[in-house]
LUMLO-169728 format. One line per 8 residues: their letters; for each residue z, y, x of C-alpha. Coordinates in pm, 1 decimal, decimal comma. Layout:
N
a = Z/Y/X | ...
***
This chain:
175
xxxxxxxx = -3873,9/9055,7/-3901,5 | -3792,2/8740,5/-3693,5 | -3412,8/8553,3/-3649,1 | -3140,1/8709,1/-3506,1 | -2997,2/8535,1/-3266,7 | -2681,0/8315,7/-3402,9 | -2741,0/8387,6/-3768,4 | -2833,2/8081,3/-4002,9
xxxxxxxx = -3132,2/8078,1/-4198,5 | -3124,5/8068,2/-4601,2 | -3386,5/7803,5/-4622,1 | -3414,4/7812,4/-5035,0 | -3461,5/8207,2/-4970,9 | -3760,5/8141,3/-4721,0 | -3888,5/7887,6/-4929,3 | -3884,6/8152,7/-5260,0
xxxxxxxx = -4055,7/8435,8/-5056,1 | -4360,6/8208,8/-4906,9 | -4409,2/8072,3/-5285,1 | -4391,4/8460,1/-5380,3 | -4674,8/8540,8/-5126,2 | -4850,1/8270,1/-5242,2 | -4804,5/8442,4/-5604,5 | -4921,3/8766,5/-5451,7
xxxxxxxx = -5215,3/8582,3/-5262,6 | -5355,6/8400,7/-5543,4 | -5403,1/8747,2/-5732,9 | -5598,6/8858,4/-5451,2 | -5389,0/9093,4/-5307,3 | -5464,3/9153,6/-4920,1 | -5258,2/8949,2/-4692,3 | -5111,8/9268,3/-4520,1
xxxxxxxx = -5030,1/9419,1/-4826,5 | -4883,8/9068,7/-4907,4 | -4663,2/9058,7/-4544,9 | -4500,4/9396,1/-4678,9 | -4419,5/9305,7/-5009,7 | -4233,8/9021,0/-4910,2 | -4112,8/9148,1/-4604,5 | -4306,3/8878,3/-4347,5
xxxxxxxx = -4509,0/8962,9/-4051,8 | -4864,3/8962,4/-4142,3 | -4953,2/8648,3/-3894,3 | -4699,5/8423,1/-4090,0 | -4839,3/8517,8/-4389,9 | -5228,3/8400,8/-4287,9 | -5078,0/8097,9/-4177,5 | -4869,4/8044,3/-4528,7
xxxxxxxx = -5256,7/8118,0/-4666,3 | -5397,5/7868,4/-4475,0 | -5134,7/7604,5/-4525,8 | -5179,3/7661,6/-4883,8 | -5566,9/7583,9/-4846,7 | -5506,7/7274,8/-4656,0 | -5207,9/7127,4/-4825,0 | -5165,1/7336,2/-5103,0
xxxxxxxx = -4804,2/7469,6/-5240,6 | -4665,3/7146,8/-5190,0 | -4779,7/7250,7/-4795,1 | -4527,7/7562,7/-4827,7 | -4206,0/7353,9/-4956,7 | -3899,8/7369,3/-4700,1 | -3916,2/7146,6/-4417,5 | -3510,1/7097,3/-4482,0
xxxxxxxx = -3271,9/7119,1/-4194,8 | -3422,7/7280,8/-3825,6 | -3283,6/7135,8/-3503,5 | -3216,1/6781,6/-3369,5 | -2987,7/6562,4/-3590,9 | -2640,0/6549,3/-3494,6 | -2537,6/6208,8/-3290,9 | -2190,0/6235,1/-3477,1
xxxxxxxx = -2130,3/6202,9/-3839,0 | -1828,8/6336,0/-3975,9 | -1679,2/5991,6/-4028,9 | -1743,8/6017,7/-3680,6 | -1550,1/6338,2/-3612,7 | -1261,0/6247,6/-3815,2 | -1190,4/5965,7/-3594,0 | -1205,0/6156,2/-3321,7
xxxxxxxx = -1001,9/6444,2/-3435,0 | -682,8/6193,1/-3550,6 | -749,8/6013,8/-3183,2 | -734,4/6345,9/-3092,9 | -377,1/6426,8/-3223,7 | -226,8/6117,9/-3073,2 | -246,9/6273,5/-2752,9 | -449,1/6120,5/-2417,2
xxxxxxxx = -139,4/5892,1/-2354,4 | -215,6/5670,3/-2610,1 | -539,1/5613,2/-2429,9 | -347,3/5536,2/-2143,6 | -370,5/5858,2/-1939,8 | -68,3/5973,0/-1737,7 | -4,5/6321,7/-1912,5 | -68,2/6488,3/-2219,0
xxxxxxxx = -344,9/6746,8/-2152,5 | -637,7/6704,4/-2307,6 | -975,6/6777,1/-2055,9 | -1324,9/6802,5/-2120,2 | -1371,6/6443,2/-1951,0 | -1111,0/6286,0/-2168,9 | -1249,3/6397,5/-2475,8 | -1609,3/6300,4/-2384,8
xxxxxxxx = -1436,1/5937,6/-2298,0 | -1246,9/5939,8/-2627,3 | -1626,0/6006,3/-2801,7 | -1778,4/5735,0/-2611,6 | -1505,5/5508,8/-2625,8 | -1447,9/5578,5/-3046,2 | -1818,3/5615,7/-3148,5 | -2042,7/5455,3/-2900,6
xxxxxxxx = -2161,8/5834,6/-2767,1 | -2217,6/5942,9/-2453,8 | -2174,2/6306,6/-2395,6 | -2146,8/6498,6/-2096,2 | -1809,2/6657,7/-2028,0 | -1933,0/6972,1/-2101,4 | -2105,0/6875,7/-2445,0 | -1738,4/6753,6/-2543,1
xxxxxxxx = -1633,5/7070,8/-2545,3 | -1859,9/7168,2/-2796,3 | -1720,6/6901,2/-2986,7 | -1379,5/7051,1/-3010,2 | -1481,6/7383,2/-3119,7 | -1649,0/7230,4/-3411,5 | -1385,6/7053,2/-3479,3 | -1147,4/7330,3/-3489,8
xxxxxxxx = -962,3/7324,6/-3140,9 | -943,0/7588,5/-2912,0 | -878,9/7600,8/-2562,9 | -480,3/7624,1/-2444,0 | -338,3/7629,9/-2093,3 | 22,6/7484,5/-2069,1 | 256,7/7705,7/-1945,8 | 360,4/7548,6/-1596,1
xxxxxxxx = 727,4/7660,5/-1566,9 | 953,2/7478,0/-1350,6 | 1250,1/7359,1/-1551,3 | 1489,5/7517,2/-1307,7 | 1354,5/7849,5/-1360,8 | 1694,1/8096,4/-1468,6 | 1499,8/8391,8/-1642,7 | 1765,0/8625,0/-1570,2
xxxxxxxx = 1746,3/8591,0/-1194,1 | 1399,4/8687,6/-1244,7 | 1424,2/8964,7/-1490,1 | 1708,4/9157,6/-1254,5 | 1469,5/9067,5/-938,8 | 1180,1/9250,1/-1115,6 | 1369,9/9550,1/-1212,0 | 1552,8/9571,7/-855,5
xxxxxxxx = 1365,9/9433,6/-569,6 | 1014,7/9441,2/-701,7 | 977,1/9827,3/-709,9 | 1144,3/9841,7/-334,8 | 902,1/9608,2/-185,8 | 599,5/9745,9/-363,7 | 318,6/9922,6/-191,1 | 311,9/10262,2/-283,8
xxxxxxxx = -40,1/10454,1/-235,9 | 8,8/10725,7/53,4 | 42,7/11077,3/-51,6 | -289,9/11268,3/9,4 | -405,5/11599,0/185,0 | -499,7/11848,5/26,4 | -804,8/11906,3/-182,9 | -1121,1/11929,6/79,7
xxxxxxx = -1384,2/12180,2/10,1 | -1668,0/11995,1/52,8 | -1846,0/11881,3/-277,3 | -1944,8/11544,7/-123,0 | -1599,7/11423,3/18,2 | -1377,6/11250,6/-191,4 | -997,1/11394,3/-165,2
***
């Protein structure tokens, strides 16, 4: 039954199908027979039984969100992401690439959060951004020199692969 990996959980749907075992329970139905009506494994569903005899349904209610609380909140992110479109040199850096770093000192400097560099990145998926190399092209570059220079030189300076004997009779050699 279980989680697959990366897929969110419906918590209002868990919550239903424990209160429907519950149902099933309280008839007296057997707690296997229970596990495959509702489609649980068997274990959770003598632990829903016995968290219904301690704590009763209220014991069997959703828990709300899982996982740690997020440091950010999206008043949070919003600065960020506008800090984010001014580019790093209006924080003072010298050019206008955006690294891991600079984003984890934009958070820390904006919010008051530390993250590690690589946490930051994190950050920017969340928010949207993807990662995007600049194109480093010299300015003096004259694409046509370099279009005729592929199509003329290139293939006369190219390593060819040497032409090969002929096929060899033995079944373990390759030709």
């Amino acid at each position: 039954m279980g989680n697959a990996a990366g897929v969110r959980r419906d918590f209002d749907q868990l919550e239903q199908r424990r209160l429907g075992a519950v149902d099933l329970l309280r008839e007296g139905i057997h707690q296997a027979e229970v596990a495959r009506r509702v489609g649980a494994h068997r274990q959770s569903v003598s632990r829903w039984a016995k968290q219904l005899e301690q704590g009763g349904k209220r014991g069997l209610r959703k828990a709300g969100r899982a996982g740690r609380r997020p440091r950010l909140s999206t008043e949070d992110l919003r600065r960020i992401e506008k800090s984010l479109k001014r580019g790093p040199q209006a924080l003072g850096f010298e050019t206008s690439l955006w690294t891991c770093w600079r984003v984890a000192y934009l958070i820390e400097r904006e919010c008051g959060v530390k993250y590690h560099s690589s946490q930051a990145w994190r950050i920017l998926r969340q928010l949207g951004w993807s990662c995007q190399r600049p194109t480093g092209r010299a300015l003096e570059r004259d694409e046509e020199k370099i279009r005729a220079w592929k199509q003329k030189r290139w293939p006369e300076i190219k390593k060819k692969p040497e032409r090969k004997a002929g096929p060899s009779s033995s079944s373990t050699r390759v030709g």
